[in-house]
N, C-alpha and C positions, 0 to 999 in steps of 0.2 A: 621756305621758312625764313625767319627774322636774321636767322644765322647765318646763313647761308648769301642772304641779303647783303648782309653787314661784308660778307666776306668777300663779296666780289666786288662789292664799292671800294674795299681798300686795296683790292690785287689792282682795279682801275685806277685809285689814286697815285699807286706806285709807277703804273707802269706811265705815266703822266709825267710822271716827278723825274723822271728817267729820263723819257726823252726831252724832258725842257734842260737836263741838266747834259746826256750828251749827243741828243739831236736825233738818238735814233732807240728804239725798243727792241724787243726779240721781233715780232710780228712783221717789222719795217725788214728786219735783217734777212726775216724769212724771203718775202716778197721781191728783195734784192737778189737773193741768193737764185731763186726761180727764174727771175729775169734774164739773168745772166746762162744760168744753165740751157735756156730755150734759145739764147742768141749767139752760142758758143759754137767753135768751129768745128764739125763732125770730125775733122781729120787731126784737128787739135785739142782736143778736150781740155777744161779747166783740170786741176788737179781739187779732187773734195772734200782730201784731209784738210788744207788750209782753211779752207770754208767749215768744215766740221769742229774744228780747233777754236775757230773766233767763234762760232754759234756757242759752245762750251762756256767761253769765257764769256759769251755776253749772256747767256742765261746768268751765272752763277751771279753778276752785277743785278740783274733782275730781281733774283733770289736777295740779295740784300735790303735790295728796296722795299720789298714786300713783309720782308721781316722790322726793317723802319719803320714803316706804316703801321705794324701787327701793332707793335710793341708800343707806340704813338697812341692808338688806338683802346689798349690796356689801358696807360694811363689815364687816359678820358675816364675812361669806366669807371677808375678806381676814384677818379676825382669827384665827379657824380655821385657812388656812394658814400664817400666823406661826405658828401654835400648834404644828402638825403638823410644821414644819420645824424650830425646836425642838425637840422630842422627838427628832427622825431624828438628832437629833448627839451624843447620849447616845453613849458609850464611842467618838464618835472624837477623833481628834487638832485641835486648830479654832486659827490665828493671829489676835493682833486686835493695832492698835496701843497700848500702855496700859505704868506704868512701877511694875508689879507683879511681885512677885516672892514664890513661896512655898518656905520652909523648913522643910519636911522631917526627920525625927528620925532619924538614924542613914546619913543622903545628903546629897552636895553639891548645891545650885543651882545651874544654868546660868542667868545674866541674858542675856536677849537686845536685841537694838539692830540698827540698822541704821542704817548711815553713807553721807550723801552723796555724800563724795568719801573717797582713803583719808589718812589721819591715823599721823603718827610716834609722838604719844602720848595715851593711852586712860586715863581713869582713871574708876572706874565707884564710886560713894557709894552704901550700904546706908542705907536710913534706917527708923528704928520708928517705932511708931503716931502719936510725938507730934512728927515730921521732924525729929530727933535723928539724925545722922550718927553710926553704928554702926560702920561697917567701912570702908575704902577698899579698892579693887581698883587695880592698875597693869595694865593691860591690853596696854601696848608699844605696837608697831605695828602697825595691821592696815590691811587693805584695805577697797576701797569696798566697801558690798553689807550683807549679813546679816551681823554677829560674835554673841561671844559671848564669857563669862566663865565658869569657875566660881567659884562661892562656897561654900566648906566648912562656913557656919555656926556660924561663930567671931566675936565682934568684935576689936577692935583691939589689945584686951588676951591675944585669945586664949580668951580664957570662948568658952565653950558657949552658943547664944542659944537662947530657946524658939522651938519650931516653928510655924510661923503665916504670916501673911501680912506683908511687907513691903514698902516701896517702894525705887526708886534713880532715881540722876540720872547722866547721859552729860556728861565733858569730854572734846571732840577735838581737839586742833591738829593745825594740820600744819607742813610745816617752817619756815614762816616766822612762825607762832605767832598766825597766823588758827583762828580756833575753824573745827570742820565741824558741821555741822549733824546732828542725830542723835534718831532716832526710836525709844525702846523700844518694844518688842513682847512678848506674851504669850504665850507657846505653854503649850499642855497638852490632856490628856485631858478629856472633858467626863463629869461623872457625877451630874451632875443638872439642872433646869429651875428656875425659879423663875415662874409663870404669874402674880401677884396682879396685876402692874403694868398698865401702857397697853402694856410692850415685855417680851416675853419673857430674863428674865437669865438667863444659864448659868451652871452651878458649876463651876470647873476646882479641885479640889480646894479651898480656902479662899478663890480667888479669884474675884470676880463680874466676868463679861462680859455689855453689852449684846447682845442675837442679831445687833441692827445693826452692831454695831462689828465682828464678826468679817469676816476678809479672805479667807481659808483654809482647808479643810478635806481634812482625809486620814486614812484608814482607821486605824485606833487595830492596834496589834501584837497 
């Protein structure tokens, strides 16, 4: 079996790693130990607690290394499935929490958020690369749950912004002018991987999500 495979390749990579690290394996100690016993003087015997004692202690070094390697070996595994999970979200739809927003050449932005409780008034702040407040949104009133804005991709003056990535910031009150607490979110399409890190990053257009961060996922139109 594949198991079985896997398992003896790693009890050989250990018992490798072992002896490059102290010259000698169980197998070697065995073979010494035989040697010795067939070359030993009938009238003086070797004593074979000592030798029984050090075989103990050099197994249990053995036992560690195989456990190195097991556990060495998990991590691949798990790494591989990150990896592979990753890839399966290519062209769908994926949410994560994060307060990114990409703009689009010739389309509006929808900013998305989600409110604790619901709020009288909403006001949602564009900001570019350098957290320079670009554009304000008046958002009104909405309810608790998931909202949302659009954004036409205009700033304040009305110019035309370039297409890219931007961030915003959530004001909520409610009626008595207690802020609500409010969490943007990221929604989009997934159309690429980025594998180089310790954590696989998704591409949603111009925008980088950890695979960890996302909350969400749903079949792409």
């Amino acid at each position: 079996m594949i198991t079985d495979a896997t398992s003896a390749a790693s009890t050989s990579q250990a018992a490798a790693a072992m002896k490059q690290a102290t010259g000698m394996n169980k197998d070697d100690f065995l073979k010494l130990f035989v040697t010795q016993l067939q070359n030993q003087d009938p009238l003086n015997p070797q004593d074979g607690t000592q030798f029984i004692s050090q075989l103990a202690q050099l197994t249990q070094v053995e036992q560690a290394y195989n456990t190195n390697t097991n556990l060495q070996s998990l991590l691949s595994q798990g790494n591989n499935a990150g990896t592979l999970a990753a890839v399966s979200l290519i062209g769908k739809e994926v949410e994560a929490p994060g307060s990114q927003v990409e703009l689009t050449s010739g389309s509006a932005s929808a900013v998305n958020y989600n409110l604790a409780r619901s709020a009288t008034t909403v006001t949602v702040s564009i900001l570019d690369a350098n957290g320079k407040v670009v554009k304000t949104i008046d958002g009104g009133a909405q309810g608790i749950g998931n909202n949302s804005v659009s954004w036409d991709g205009t700033d304040n003056s009305g110019a035309t912004l370039t297409p890219g990535a931007y961030s915003f910031s959530v004001s909520a009150k409610d009626a008595t002018g207690n802020t609500v607490t409010s969490t943007g979110l990221v929604r989009g399409r997934v159309n690429g991987v980025d594998m180089s890190g310790t954590t696989p990053v998704l591409s949603v257009g111009s925008l980088k999500l950890n695979l960890t961060d996302v909350t969400s996922v749903t079949e792409g139109a």
